[in-house]
C-alpha positions, 0 to 999 in steps of 0.5 A, a space after each residue: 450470483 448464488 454465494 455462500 459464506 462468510 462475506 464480511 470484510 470483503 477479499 476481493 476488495 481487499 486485494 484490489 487495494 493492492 493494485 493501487 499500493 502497486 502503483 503508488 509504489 511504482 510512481 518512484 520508478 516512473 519519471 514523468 509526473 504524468 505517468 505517475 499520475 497516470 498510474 495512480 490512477 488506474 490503480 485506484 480506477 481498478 480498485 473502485 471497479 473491483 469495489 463495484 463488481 463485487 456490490 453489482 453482482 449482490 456478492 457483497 454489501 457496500 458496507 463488506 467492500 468498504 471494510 476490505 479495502 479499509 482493512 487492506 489500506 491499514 494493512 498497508 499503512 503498517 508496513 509503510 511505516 514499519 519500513 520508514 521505521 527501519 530504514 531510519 534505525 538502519 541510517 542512524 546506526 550506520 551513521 553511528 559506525 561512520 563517526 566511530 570509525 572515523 580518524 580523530 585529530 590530535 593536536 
């Protein structure tokens, strides 16, 4: 395979790590522990591949996937957390409105 371009890090292998955060993010709607892991798995099985091709086909160093799928699992990693985030601010403050508003006992 002929290529031309910027190679590093690599896109493919990039977005195939979204095929896994797909799946990990699905583990919450599937019931049976085996179906979770089940997808897990074929969502990290479809990212090696990816991974693989794109060494096999010489269109990519291993060192260009490497960095792609390390770029991308960051990338993922950040908006966890910026979510964990911010669903933590949303429950505190709606936990801070419920004490507020809530009937207070005078004796």
């Amino acid at each position: 395979m002929h290529t031309s371009g910027q190679s590093y890090p690599s896109g493919h292998a990039a977005n195939s790590v979204g095929y896994l955060a797909l799946a990990i993010a699905l583990t919450v709607a599937i019931p049976s522990r085996i179906g979770r892991v089940a997808a897990v798995a074929a969502g990290a099985l479809l990212t090696v591949l990816v991974g693989l091709s794109r060494i096999y086909l010489r269109a990519h160093y291993a060192s260009d996937v490497l960095a792609g799928e390390a770029l991308a699992v960051a990338m993922y990693a950040l908006a966890a957390i910026g979510t964990i985030a911010w669903q933590s601010r949303r429950d505190s403050a709606i936990a801070g409105q419920a004490t507020a508003s809530a009937p207070t006992s005078v004796t």
